[in-house]
Jmol script that loads the backbone (N, CA, C; Angstrom):
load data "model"
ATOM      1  N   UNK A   1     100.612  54.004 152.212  1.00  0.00           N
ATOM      2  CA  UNK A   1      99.804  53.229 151.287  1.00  0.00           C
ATOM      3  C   UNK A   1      98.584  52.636 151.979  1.00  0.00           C
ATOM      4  N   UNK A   2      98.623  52.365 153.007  1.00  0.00           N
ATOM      5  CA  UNK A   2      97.478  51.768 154.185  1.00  0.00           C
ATOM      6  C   UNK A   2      96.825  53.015 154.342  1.00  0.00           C
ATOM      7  N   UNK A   3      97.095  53.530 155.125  1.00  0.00           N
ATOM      8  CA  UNK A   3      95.709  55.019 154.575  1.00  0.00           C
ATOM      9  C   UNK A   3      95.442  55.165 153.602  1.00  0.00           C
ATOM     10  N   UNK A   4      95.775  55.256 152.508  1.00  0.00           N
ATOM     11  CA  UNK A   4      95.216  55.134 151.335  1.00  0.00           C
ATOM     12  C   UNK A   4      93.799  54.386 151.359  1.00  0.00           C
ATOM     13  N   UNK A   5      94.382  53.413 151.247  1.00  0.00           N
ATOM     14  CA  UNK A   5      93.618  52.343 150.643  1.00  0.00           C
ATOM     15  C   UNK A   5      92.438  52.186 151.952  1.00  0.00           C
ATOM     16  N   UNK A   6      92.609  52.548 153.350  1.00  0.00           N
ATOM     17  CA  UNK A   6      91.675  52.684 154.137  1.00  0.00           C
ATOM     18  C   UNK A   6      90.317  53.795 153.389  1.00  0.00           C
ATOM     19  N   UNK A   7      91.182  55.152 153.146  1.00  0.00           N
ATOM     20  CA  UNK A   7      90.432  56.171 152.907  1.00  0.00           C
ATOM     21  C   UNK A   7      89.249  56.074 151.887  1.00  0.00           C
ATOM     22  N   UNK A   8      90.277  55.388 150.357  1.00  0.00           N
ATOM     23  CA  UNK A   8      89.480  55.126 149.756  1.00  0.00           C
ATOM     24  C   UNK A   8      88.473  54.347 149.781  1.00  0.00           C
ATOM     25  N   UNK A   9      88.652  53.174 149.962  1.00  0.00           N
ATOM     26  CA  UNK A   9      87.974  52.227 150.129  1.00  0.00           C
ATOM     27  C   UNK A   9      86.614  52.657 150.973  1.00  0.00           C
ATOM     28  N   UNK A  10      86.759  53.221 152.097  1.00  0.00           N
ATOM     29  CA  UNK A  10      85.788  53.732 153.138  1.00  0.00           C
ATOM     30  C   UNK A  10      84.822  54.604 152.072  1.00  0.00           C
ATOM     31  N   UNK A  11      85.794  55.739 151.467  1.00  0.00           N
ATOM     32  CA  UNK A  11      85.182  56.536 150.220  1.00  0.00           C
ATOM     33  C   UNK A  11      83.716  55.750 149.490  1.00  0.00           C
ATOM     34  N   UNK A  12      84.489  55.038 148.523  1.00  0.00           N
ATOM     35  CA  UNK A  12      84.245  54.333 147.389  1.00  0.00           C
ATOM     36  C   UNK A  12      82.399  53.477 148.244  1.00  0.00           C
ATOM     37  N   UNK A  13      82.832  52.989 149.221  1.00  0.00           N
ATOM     38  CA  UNK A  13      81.913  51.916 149.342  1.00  0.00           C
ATOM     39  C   UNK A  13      80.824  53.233 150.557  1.00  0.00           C
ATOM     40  N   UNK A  14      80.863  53.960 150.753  1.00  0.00           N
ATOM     41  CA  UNK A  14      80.208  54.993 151.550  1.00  0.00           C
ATOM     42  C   UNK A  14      79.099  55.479 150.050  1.00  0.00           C
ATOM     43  N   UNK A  15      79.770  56.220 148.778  1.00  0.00           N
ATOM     44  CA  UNK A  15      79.092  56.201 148.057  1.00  0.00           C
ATOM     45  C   UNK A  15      78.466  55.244 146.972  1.00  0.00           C
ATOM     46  N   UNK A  16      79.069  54.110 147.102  1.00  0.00           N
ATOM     47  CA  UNK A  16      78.391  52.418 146.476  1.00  0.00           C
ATOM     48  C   UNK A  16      76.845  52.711 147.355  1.00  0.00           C
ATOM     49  N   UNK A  17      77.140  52.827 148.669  1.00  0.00           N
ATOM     50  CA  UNK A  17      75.523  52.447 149.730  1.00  0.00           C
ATOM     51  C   UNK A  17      74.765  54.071 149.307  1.00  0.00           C
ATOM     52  N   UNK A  18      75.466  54.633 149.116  1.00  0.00           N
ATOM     53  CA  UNK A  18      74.603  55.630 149.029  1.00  0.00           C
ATOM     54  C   UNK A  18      73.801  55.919 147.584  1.00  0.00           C
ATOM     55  N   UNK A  19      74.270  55.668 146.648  1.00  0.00           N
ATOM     56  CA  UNK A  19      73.750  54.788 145.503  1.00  0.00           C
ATOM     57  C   UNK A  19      72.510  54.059 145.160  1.00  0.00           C
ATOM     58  N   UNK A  20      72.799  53.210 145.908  1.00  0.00           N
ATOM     59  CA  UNK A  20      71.923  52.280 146.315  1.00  0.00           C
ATOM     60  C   UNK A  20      70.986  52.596 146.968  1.00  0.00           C
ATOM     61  N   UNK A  21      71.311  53.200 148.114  1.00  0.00           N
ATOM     62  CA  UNK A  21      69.719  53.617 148.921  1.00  0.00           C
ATOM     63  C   UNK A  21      68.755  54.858 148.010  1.00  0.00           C
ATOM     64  N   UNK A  22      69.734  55.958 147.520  1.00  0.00           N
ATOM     65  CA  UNK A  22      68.949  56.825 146.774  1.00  0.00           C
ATOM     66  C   UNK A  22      68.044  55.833 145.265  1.00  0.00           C
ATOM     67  N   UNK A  23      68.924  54.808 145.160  1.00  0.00           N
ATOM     68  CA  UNK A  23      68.013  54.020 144.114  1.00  0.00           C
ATOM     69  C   UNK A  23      66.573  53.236 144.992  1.00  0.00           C
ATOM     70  N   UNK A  24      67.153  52.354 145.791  1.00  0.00           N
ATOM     71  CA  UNK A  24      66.119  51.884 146.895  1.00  0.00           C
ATOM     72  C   UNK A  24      64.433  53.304 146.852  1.00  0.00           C
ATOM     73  N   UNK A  25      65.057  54.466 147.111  1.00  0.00           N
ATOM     74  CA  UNK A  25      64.031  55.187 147.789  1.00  0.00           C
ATOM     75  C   UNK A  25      63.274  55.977 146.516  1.00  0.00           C
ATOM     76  N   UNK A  26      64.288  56.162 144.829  1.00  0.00           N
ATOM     77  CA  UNK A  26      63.726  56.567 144.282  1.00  0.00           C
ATOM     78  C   UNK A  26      62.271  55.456 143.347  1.00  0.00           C
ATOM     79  N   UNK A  27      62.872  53.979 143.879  1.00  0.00           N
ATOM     80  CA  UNK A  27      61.729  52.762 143.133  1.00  0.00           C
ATOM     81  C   UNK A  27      60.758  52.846 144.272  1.00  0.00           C
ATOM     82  N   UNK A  28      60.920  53.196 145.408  1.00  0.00           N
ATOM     83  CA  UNK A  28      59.933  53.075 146.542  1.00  0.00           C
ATOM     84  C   UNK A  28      58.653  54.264 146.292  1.00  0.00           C
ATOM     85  N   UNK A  29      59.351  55.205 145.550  1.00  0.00           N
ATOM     86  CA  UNK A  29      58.480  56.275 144.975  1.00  0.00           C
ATOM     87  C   UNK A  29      58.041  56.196 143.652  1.00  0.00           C
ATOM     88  N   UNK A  30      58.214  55.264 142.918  1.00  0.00           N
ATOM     89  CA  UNK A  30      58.071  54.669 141.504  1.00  0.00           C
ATOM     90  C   UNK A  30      58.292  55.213 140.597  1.00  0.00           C
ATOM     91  N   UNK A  31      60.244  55.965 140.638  1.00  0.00           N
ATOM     92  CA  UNK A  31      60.647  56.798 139.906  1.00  0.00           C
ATOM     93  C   UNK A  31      61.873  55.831 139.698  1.00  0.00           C
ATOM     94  N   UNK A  32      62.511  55.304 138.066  1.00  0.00           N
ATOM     95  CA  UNK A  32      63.617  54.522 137.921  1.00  0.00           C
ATOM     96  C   UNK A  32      64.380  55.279 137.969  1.00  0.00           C
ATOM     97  N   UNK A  33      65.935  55.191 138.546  1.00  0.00           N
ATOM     98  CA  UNK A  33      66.712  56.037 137.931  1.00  0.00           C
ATOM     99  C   UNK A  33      68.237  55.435 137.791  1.00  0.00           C
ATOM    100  N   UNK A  34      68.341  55.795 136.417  1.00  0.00           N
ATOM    101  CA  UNK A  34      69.618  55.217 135.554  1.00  0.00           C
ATOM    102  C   UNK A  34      70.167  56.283 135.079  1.00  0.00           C
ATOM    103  N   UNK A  35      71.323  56.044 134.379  1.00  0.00           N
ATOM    104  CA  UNK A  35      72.612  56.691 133.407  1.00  0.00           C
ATOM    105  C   UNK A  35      72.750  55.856 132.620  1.00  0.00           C
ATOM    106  N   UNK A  36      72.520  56.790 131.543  1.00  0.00           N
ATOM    107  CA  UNK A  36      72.324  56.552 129.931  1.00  0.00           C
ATOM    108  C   UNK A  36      73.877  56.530 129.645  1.00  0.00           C
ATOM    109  N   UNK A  37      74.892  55.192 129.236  1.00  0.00           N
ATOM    110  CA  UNK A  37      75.925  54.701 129.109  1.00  0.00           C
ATOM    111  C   UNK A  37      75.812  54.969 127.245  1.00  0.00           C
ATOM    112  N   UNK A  38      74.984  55.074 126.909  1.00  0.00           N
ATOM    113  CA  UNK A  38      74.963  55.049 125.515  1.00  0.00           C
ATOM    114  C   UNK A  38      74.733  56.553 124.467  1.00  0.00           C
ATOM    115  N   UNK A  39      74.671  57.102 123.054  1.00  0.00           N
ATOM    116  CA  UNK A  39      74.770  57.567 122.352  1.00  0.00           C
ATOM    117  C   UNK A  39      73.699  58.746 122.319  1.00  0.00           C
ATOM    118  N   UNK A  40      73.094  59.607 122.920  1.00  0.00           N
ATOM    119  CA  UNK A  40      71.525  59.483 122.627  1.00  0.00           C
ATOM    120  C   UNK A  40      71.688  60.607 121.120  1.00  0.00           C
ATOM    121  N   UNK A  41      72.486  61.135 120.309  1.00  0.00           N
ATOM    122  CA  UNK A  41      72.402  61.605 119.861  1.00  0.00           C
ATOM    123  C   UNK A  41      72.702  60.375 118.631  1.00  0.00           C
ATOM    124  N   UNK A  42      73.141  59.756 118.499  1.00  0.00           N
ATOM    125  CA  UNK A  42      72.404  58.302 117.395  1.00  0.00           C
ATOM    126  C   UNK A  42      71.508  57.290 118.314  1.00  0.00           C
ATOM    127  N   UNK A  43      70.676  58.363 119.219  1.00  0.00           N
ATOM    128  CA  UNK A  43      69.173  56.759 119.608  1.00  0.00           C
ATOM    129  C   UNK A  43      69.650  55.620 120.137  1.00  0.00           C
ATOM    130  N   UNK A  44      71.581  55.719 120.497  1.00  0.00           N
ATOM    131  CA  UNK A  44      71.859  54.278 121.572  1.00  0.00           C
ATOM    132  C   UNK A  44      71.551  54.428 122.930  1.00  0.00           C
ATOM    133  N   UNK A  45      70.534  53.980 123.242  1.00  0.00           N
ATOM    134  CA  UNK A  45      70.500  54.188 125.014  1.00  0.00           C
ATOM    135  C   UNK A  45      70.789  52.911 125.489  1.00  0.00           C
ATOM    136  N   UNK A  46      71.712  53.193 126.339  1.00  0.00           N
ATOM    137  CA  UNK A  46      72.203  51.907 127.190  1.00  0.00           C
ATOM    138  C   UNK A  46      72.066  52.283 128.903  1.00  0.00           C
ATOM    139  N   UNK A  47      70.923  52.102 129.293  1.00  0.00           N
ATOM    140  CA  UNK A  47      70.368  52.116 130.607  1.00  0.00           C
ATOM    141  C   UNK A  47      70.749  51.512 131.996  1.00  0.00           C
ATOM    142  N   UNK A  48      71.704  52.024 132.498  1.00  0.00           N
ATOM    143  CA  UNK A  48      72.149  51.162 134.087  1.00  0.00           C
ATOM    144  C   UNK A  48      71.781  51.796 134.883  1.00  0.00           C
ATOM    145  N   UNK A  49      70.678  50.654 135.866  1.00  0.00           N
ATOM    146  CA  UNK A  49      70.144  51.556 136.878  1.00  0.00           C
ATOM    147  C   UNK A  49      71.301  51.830 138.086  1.00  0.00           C
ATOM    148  N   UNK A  50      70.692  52.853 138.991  1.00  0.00           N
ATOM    149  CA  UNK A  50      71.342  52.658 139.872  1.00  0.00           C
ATOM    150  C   UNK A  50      72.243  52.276 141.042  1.00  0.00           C
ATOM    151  N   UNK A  51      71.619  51.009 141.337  1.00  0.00           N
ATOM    152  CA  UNK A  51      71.828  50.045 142.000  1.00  0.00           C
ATOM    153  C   UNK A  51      72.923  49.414 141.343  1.00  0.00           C
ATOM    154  N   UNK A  52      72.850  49.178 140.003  1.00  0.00           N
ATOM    155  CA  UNK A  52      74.396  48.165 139.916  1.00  0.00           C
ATOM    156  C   UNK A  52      75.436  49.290 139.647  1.00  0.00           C
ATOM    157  N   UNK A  53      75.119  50.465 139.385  1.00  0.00           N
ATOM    158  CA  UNK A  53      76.592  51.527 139.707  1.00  0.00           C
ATOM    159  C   UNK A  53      77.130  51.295 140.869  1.00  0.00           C
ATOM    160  N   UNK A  54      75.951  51.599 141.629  1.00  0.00           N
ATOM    161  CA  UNK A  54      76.333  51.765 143.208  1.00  0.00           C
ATOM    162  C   UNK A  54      77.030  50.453 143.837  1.00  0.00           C
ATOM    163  N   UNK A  55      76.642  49.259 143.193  1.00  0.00           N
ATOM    164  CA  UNK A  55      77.329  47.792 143.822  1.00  0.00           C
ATOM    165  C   UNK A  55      78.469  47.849 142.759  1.00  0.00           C
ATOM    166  N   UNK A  56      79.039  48.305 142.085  1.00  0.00           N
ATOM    167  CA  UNK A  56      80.318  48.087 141.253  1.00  0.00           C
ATOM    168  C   UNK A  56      81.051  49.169 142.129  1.00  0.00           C
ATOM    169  N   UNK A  57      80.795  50.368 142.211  1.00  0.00           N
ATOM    170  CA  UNK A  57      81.343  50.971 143.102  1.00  0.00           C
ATOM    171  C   UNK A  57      81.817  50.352 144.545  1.00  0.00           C
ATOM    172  N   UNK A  58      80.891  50.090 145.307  1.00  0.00           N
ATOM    173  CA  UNK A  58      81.155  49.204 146.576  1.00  0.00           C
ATOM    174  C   UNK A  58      82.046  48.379 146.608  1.00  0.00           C
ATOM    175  N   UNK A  59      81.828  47.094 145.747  1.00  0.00           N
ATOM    176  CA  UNK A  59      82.657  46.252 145.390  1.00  0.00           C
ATOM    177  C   UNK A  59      83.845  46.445 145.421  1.00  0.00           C
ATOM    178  N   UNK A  60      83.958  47.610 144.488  1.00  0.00           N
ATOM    179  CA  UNK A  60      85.515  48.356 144.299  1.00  0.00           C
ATOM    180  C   UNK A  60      86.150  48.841 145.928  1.00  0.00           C
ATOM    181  N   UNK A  61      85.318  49.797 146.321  1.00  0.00           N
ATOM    182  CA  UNK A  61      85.838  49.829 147.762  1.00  0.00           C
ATOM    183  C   UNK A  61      86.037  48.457 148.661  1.00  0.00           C
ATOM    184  N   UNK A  62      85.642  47.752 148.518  1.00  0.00           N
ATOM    185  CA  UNK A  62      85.371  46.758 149.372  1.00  0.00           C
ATOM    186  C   UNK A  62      86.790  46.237 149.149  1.00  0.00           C
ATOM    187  N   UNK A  63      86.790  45.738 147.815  1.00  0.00           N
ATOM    188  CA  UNK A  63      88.313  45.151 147.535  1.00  0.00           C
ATOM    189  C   UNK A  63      89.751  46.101 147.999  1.00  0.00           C
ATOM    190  N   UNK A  64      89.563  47.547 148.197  1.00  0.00           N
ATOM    191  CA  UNK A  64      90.369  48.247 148.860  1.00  0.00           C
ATOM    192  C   UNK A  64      90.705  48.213 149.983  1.00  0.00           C
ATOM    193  N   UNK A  65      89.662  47.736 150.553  1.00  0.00           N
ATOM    194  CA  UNK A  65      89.377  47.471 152.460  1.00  0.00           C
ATOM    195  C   UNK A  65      89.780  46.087 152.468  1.00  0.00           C
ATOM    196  N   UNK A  66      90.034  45.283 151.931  1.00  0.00           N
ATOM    197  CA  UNK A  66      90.704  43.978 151.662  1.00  0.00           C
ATOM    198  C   UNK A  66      92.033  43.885 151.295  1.00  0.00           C
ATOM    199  N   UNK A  67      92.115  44.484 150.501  1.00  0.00           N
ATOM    200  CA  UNK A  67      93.743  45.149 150.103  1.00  0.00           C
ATOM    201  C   UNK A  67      94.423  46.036 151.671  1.00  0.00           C
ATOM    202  N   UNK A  68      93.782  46.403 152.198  1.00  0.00           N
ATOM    203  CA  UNK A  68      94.616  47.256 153.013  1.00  0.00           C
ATOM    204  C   UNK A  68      94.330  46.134 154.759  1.00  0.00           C
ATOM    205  N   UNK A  69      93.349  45.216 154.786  1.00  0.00           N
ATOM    206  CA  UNK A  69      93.727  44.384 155.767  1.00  0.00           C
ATOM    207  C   UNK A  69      94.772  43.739 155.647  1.00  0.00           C
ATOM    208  N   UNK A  70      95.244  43.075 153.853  1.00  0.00           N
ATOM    209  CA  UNK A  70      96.131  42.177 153.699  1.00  0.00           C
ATOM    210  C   UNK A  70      97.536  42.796 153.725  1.00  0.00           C
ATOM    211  N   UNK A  71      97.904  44.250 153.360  1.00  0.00           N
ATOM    212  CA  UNK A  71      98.928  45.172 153.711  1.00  0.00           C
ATOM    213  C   UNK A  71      99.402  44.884 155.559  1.00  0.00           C
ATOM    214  N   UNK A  72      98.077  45.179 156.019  1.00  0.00           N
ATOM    215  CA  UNK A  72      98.436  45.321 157.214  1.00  0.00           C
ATOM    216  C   UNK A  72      99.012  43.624 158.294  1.00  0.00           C
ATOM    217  N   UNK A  73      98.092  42.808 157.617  1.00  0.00           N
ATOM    218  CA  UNK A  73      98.278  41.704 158.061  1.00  0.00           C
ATOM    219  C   UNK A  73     100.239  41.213 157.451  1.00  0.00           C
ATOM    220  N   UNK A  74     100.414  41.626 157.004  1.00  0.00           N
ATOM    221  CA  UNK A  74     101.961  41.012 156.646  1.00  0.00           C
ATOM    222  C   UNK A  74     102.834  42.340 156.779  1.00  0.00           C
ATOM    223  N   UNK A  75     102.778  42.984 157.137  1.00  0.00           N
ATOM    224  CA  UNK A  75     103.923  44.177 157.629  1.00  0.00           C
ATOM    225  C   UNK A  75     103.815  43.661 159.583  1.00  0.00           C
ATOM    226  N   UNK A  76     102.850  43.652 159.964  1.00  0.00           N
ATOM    227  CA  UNK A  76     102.817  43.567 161.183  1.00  0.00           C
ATOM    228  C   UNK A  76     103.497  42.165 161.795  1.00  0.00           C
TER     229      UNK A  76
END
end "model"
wireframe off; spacefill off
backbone 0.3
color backbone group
């Protein structure tokens, strides 16, 4: 379960930063880029840029890499 949660976590927050920087480098070139969360075939566009995918993602890893210190800290 500790590898696990190492792996993922490492996973998860490897592509959170990577996310992020491809967002970083695509505003540095003055290109937005989001995922359309919404309908477009009834005209709902619901726009999340990059950057907060990529930090919800992270986050998520992060809390895995927290989860698996606190595994390790009480078995040992």
């Amino acid at each position: 379960m500790r590898k696990i949660l190492l792996w993922v976590g490492g996973l998860l927050v490897g592509i959170g930063a990577a996310l992020i920087a491809a967002s970083t480098v695509l505003s540095y070139m003055g290109l937005g880029a989001s995922y359309n969360f919404g309908d477009p075939g009834k005209f709902q566009f619901v726009l999340v840029p990059f950057w907060q995918i990529g930090l919800a993602i992270a986050v998520l890893g992060g809390a895995c890499l927290i989860g698996w210190r606190s595994l390790k800290k009480s078995v040992a």
